[in-house]
MARDO-352987 format. One record per residue: x, y, z of N, C-alpha, C in turn. Coordinates in steps of 0.1 Angstrom, whole numbers, plus 5000, padded with zeros to 4 digits. Layout:
BEGIN
XYZXYZXYZ
...
END
This chain:
BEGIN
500949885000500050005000500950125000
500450234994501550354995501550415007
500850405014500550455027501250355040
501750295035502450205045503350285052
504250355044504950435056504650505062
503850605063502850685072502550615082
502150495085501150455096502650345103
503550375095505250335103505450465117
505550545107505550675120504850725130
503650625132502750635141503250485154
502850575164503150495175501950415178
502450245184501250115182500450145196
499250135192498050225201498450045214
499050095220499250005233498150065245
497550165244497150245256495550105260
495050195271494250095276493050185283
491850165279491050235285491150305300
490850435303491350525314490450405328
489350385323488150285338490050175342
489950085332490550015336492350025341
492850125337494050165347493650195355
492450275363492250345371491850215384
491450165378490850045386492349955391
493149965385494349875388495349975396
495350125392495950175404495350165418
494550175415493850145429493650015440
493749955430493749795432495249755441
496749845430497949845436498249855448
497150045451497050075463497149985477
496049905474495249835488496249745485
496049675476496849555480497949525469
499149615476500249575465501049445463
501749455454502049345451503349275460
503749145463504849155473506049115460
507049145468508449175458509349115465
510348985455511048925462512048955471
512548875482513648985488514949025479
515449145488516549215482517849135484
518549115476519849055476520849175476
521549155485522949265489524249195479
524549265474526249205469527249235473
526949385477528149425483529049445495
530049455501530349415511531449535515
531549535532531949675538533649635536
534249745530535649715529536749815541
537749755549538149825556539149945553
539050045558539750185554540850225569
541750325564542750365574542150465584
542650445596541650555606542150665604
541050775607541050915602542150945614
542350945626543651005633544750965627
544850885617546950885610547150735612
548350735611548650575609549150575623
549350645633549450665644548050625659
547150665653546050645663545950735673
544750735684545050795692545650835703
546750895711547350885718546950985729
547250905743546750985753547851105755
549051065753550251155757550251265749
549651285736549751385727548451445736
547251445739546051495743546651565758
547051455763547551565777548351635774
549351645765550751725766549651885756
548851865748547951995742547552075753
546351945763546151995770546652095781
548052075786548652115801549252265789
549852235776550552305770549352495770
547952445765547152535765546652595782
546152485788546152615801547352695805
548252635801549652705809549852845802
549252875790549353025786548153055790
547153065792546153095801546153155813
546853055821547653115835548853215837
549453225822550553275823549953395820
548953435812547953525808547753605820
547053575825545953605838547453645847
548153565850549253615861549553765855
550153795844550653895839549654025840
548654015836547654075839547554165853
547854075862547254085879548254145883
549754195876550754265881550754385877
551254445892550854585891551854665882
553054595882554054655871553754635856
552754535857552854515836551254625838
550554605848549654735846549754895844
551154875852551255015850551855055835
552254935825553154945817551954975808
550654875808549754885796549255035800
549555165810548355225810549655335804
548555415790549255535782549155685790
549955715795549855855796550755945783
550256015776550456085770550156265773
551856305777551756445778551956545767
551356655763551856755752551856875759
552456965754553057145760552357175748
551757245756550957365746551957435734
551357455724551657495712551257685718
552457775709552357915715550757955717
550357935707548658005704547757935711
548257835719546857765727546357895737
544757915743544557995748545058005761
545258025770546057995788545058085791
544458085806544158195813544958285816
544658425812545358535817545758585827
546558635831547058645852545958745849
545158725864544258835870545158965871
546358945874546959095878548359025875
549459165872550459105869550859105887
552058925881552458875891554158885889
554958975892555958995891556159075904
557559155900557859245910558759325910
558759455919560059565912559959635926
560859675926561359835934562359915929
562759985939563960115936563760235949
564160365945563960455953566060515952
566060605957567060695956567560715974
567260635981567860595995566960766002
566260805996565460926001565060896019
565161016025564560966042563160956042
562760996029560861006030560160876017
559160816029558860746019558260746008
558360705996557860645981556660725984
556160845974554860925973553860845966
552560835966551860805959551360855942
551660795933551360815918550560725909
550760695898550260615889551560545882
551560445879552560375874552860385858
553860385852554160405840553560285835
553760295818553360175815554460075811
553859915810554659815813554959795797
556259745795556959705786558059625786
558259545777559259415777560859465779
561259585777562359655780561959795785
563159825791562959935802564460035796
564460135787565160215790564960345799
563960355805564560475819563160445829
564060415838563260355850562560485854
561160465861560260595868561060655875
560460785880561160815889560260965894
559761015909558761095911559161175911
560461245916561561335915562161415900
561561485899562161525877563361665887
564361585883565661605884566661725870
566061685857565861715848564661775837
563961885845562861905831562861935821
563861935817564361965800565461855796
565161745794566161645783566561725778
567561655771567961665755567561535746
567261425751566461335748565161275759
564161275753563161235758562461065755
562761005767561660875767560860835776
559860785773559060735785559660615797
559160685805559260605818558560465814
559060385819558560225818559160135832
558260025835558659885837558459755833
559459685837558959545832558159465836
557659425827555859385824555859345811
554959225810554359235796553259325790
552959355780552459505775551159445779
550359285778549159315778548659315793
549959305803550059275818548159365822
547759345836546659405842547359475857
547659585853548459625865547459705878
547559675885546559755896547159945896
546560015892546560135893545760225897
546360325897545760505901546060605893
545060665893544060815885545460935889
546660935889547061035894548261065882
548661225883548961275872550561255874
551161255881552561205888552761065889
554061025885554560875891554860915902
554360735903554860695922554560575927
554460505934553960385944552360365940
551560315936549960285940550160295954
551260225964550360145973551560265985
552360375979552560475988552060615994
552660686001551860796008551360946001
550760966000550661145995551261216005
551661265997552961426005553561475994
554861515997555661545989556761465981
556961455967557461385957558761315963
558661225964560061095968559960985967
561260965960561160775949561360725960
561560745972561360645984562560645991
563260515999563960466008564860356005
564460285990565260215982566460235975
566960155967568160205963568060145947
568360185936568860095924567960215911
567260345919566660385907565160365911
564060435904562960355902562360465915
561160385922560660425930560260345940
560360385954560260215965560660235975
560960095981561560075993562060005988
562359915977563059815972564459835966
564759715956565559765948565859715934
565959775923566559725910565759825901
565159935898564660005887562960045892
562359965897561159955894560660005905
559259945905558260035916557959905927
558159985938557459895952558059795957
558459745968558759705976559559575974
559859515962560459405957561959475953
562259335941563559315939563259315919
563959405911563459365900562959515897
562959545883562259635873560759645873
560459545878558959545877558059655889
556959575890556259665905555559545913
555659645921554759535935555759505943
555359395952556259285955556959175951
557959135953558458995949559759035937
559658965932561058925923560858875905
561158955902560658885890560058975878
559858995867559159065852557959055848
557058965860555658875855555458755847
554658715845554258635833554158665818
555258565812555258625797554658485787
553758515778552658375775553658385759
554558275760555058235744554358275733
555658325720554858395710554558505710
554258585719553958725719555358825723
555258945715556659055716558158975720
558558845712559558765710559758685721
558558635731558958565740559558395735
560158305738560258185737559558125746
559158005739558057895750559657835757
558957735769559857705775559957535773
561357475775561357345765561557245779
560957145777560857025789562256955787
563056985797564356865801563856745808
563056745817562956605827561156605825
560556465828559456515829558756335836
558056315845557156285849555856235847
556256115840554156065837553555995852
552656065847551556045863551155915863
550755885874550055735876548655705872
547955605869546555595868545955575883
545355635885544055635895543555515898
543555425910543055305911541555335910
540555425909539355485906539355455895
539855525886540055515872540655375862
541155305869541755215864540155095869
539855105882538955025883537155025872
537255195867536055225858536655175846
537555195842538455165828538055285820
538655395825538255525824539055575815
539155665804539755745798539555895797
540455965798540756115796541556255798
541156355796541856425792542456555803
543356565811543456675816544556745816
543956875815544956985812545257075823
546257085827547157165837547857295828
546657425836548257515837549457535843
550257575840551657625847552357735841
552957795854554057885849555257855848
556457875843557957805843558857875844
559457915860560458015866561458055860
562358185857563658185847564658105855
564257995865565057865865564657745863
563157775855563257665849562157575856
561757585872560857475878559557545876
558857485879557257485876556257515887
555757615887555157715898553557735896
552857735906551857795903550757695895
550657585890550257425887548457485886
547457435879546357455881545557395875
543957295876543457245866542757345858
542957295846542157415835541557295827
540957195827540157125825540256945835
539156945843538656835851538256725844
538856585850537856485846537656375856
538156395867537956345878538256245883
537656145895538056035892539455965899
540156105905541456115908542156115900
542056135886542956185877543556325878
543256385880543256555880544756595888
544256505904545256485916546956445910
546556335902547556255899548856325887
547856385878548456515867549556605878
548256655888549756775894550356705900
550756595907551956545914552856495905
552256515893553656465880553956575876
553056665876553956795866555056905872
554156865887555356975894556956935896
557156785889558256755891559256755879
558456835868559156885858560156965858
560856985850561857035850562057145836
562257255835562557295818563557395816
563757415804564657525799563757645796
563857775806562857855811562657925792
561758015794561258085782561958175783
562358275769563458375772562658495764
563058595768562858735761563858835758
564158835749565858915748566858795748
566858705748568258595754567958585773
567558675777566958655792566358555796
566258515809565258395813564058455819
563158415814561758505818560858385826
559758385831558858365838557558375824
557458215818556558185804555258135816
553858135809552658075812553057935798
552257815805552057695790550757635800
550557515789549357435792549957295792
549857225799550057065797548856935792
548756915784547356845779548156655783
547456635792547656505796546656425791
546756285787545956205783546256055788
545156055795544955915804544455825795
544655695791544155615784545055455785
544055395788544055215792544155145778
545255055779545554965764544854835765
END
């Protein structure tokens, strides 16, 4: 037939009415068929143990073991000593840079006299003004009213000093008598009971009492800051060490034109007993004082301390 190949490419209708599969899965269901037993062929073959060709050993397990607590312990001991504690704790000190702001002395803290060994004491005036050099020391007595060169009276002081004064049209003492004009009982110039150029009762160009040119704050009218030779890191606070506390405290100071460190103050708190601990380290500083001229002057700085646990 020509059509014989056509009905080649057709697949042989094997199928079977849907009732009667249906009927035989079902049938499966309930009651399937049993299935001869399973035959096994294959068989468990022996392999090398996963610990090595060695096995397990107790001596390797104890020797791990004793080897690991023992840095553990050696851990914790280190820890508990107060010398490797004090080693992990950072104190970090820095000196103020010139431009940091410092509190300004309430009043200048220097000092000066003079006087001309006069039998009458130092008159009451107004003080010249303060400057970083002094070519002609005060004086109440005008000896000369016609120079041939003319300069102002001055002492030493820094220019932005806060000097305690008086409204009066004559130099003299603030803190001497009204009468008649006399640079005082002192000797060196100046006006006083003191001696070296200056006014009042001290030793020095300056005024007041005491010894000394005042406070000169680095950076300004050619002062030099003053440079740390020795210096002192403070302890951690068993307070602070017990909070695991960090911070920041800043100490002012002044620094003598010999150099030691005077006058110590907190200019920022953080408590805790840290504060305490800063000034018993700083006052045992030591420096190369600040200068003015090549001179050793009397510098203000700031110490910025930083407490911090490793």
């Amino acid at each position: 037939m020509p059509d014989d190949h056509l009905s080649r490419l057709l697949l042989a209708n094997t199928g079977q009415p849907f009732y009667k599969s249906l009927f035989e899965n079902v049938k499966e269901l309930l009651h399937p068929a049993k299935l001869p037993p399973l035959e096994l062929t294959s068989r468990p073959v022996a392999v090398k143990d996963l610990w090595g060709l060695y096995g397990r050993q107790k001596k390797s397990f104890m020797l791990s073991t004793g080897v690991q607590a023992a840095a553990v312990i050696l851990v914790f001991t280190l820890l508990s000593s107060k010398t490797v504690q004090k080693q992990l704790q950072q104190v970090v000190p820095l000196i103020m840079p010139a431009e940091v702001n410092v509190p300004k002395p309430a009043a200048h803290q220097g000092g000066g006299g003079g006087g001309d060994r006069s039998p009458l004491a130092a008159s009451k005036g107004r003080l010249p003004k303060p400057a970083p050099r002094q070519f002609v020391p005060p004086s109440a007595v005008i000896n000369n009213p016609q120079p041939k060169l003319v300069m102002d009276a001055s002492i030493l002081a820094p220019p932005d000093s806060i000097i305690t004064n008086v409204n009066l049209p004559n130099y003299g003492d603030p803190l001497g008598k009204l009468g008649p004009a006399s640079n005082g009982t002192g000797s060196g110039g100046g006006i006083g009971s003191g001696k070296g150029g200056g006014v009042g009762s001290g030793t020095g160009g300056g005024a007041g009492p005491g010894d000394g040119f005042g406070v000169y704050i680095p950076g300004r009218g050619g002062v030099t800051p003053p440079r740390v030779i020795h210096q002192e890191d403070p302890e951690y606070s068993d307070e602070a060490r017990k909070a695991h506390f960090s911070g920041q405290v800043v100490v002012y100071i002044e620094v003598d034109p010999t150099g030691k460190v005077i006058h110590p103050r907190i200019m920022r708190s953080v408590g805790l007993g840290l504060d305490e601990k800063a000034l018993d380290a700083v006052v045992k500083w030591t420096f190369h004082p600040g200068t003015l001229n090549g001179k050793p002057v009397t510098t203000s700085a700031a110490i910025y301390m930083t407490f911090h646990l490793l």
